[in-house]
C-alpha positions in Angstrom: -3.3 6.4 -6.3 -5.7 8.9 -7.9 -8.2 8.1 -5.1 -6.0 9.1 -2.5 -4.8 11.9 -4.3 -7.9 13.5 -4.2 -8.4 13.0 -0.7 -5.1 15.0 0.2 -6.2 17.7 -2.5 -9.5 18.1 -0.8 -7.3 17.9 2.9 -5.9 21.0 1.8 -8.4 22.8 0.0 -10.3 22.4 3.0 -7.5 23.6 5.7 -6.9 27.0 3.0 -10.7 27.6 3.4 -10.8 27.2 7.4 -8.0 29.4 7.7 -9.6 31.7 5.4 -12.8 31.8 7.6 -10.4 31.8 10.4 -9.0 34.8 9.1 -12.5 37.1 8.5 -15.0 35.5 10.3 -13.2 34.5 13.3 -11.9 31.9 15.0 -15.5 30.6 16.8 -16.9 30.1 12.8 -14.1 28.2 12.1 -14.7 25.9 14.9 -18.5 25.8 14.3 -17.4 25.0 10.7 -14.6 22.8 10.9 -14.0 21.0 14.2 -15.7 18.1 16.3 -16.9 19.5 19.6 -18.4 17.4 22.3 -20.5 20.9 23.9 -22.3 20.6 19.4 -22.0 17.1 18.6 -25.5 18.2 17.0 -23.3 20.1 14.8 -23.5 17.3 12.4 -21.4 18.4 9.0 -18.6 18.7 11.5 -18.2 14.8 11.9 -17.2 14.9 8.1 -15.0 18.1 8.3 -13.5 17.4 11.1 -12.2 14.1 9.5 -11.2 16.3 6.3 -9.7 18.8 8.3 -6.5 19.8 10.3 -5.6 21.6 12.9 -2.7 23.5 11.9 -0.2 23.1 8.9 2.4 20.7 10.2 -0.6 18.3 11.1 -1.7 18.6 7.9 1.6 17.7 6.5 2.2 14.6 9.0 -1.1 13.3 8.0 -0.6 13.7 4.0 2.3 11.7 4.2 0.1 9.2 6.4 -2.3 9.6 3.6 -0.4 7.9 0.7 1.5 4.9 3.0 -2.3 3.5 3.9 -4.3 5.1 1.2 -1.6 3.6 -1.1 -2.2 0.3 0.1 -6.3 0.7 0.2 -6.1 1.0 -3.4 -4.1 -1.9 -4.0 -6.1 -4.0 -1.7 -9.8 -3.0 -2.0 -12.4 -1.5 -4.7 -12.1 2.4 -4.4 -15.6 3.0 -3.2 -15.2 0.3 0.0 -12.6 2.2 0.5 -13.5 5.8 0.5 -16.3 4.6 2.2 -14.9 3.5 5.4 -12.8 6.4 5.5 -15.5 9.0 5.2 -18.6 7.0 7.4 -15.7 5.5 9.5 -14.2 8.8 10.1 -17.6 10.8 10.5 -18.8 7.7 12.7 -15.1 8.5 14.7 -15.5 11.7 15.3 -18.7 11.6 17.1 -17.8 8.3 19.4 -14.5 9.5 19.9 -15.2 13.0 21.1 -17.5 11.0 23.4 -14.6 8.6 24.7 -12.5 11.4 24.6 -14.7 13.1 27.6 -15.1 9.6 29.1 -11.4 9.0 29.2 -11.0 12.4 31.3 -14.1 11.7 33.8 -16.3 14.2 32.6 -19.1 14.5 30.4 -17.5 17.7 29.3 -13.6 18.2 29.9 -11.4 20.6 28.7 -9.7 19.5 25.8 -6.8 20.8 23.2 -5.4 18.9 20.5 -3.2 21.5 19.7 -2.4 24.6 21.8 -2.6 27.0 19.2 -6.8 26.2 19.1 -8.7 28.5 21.6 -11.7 26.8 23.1 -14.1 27.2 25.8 -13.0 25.8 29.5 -15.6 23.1 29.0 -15.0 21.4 25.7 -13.8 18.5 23.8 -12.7 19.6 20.7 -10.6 18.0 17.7 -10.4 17.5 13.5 -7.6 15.3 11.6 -7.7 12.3 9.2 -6.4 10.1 11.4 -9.9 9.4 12.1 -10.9 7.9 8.8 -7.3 7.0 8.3 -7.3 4.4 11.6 -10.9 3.3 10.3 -9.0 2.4 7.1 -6.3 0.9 8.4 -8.1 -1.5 11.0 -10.5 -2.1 7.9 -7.4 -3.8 5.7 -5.7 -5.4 9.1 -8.9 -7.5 9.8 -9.4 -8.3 6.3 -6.5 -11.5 6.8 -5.5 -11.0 10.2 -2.8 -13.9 9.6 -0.9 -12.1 6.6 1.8 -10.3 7.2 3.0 -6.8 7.2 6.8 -6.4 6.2 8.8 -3.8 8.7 12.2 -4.2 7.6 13.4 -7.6 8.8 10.6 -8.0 11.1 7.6 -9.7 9.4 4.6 -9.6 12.1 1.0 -10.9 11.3 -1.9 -8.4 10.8 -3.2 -9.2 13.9 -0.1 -8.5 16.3 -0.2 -4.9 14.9 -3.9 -4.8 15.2 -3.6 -5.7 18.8 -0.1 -3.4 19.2 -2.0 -0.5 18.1 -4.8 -0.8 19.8 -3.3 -1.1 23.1 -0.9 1.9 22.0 -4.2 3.7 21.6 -6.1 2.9 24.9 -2.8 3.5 26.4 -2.7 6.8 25.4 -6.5 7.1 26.1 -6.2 6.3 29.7 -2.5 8.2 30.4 -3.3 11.0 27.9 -0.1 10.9 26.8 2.0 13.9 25.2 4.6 14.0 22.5 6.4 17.1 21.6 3.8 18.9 23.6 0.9 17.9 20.9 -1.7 16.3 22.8 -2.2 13.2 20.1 -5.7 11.6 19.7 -5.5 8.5 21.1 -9.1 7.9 21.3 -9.9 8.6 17.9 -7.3 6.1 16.7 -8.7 3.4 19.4 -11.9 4.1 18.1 -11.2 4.1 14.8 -9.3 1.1 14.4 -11.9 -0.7 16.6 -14.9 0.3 13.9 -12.7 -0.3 10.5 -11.3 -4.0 12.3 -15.5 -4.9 13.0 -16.2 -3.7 9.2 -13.3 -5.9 8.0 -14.0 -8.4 9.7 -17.1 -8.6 8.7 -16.3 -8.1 4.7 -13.9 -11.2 5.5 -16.8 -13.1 6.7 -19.5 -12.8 3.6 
């Protein structure tokens, strides 16, 4: 998986450089470098950083090991550049709508908003960075690609599309409830959108 490899070596080559800037230029450079803000969407290198980026180690950890279960099976299923192109465009393209749902989902144009509680923010921002954005992008990517195949899950063998449609109503769940779990504030509208924009690329690969 040499493609995938290099994506987690450049996950944490980036995190070691934000908390380096973290760390003598302050905390508001490292969220002008490295995180997706709704109050500087015109901030446009942090669509792509954001999607190469974490927020702290343990969510850089969680989404390494999410890294090589779908970036595994991206390489077996599709040429390398389709798919580190859906995860970088997809991602960048996920960071920008989804910050935008994210404010949506809350009622505001501007809400305040903290992935994780060790980020400090202003009190009227949307704010987030994590894989998981080009990672969902991916994964709707592959599910649309034969929405009737299956995807093993140890004796349970559901079609694409039943875990296509599971996750996305997981997502908007979480969207509309802002649901918490172990007091980390997941991105729910990232995945939503994310899976929505990788399916609508797969399906239309599927289609030519």
């Amino acid at each position: 998986m040499p493609a995938t490899a290099t994506l987690v070596g450049l996950f944490w080559i980036v995190h070691l450089l934000k908390v380096g800037v973290s760390q003598f230029y302050g905390s508001e450079m490292a969220l002008t470098l490295f995180y997706v803000r709704f109050v500087h969407l015109d901030y446009v290198w942090t669509w792509v950083t954001a999607t190469v980026g974490h927020v702290n180690l343990l969510h850089l950890v969680v989404n390494t090991y999410f890294a090589f279960l779908i970036g595994g099976w991206a390489e077996s299923t599709v040429r390398t550049r389709r798919y580190l192109g859906v995860f970088l465009i997809g991602g960048a393209l996920t960071a920008l709508l989804g910050t935008i749902v994210t404010a949506a989902a809350n009622g505001y144009l501007i809400v305040e908003f903290t992935p994780i509680a060790d980020v400090s923010t202003s009190s009227v921002n949307v704010i987030a960075a994590g894989s998981s954005m080009g990672w969902f992008a991916v994964l709707g990517m592959l599910l649309a690609l034969d929405l009737n195949g299956r995807v093993y899950l140890w004796k349970f063998k559901p079609r694409r599309w039943v875990w296509f449609v599971a996750l996305f109503v997981l997502s908007l769940a979480g969207t509309v409830s802002d649901a918490w779990l172990l007091g980390v504030t997941i991105g729910h509208p990232y995945h939503m959108v994310g899976l929505v924009l990788g399916g609508l690329y797969g399906l239309f690969v599927a289609s030519d």
